[in-house]
C-alpha positions in Angstrom: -47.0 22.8 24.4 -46.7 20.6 21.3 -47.5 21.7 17.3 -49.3 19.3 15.5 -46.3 17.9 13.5 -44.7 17.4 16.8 -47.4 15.2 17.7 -47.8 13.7 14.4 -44.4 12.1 14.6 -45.1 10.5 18.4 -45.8 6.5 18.7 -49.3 5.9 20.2 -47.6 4.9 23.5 -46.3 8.8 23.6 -49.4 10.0 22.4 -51.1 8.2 25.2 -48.4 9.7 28.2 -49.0 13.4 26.4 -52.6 13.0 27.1 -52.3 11.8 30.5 -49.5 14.6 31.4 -52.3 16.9 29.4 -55.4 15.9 31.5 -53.9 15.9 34.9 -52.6 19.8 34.0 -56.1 20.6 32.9 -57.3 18.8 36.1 -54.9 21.0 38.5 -55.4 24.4 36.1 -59.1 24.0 36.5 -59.3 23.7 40.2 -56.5 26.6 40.7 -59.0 28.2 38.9 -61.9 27.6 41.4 -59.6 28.3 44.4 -57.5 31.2 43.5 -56.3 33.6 40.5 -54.9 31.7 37.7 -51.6 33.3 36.4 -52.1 33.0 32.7 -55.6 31.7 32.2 -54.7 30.9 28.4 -53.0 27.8 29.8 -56.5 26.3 30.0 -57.6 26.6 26.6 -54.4 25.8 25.1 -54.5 22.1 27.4 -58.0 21.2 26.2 -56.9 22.3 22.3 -53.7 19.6 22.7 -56.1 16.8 24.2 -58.6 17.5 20.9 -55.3 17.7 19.2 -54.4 13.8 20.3 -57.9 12.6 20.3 -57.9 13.7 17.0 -54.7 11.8 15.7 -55.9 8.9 17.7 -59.1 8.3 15.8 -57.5 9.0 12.8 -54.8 6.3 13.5 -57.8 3.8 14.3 -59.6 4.2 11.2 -56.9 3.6 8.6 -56.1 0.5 10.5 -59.6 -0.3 10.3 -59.7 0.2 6.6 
């Protein structure tokens, strides 16, 4: 999906619509999961690494406004 750089460079409104777009992928991957044979099950991991990815760069954001 995205590298870190890519993500770096987002505005916290972006980075909150990746994680959205991210979660509700994860959501539909993990049930297609449950109900049939996913296609590439990779996709999965690689979802919840991006969410970390933007969680990460959140709370990273909120603490050197903090400080």
């Amino acid at each position: 999906m995205s590298n870190i750089t890519e993500l770096r460079e987002m505005s916290d409104e972006q980075l909150e619509a990746t994680s959205k777009e991210a979660a509700q992928t994860l959501f539909r991957l993990r049930f297609q999961s449950q109900s049939e044979r996913l296609n590439t099950p990779s996709e999965i991991m690689k979802n919840r690494r991006t969410i970390a990815r933007i969680k990460t760069i959140q709370t990273q954001r909120q603490t050197a406004t903090a400080k």
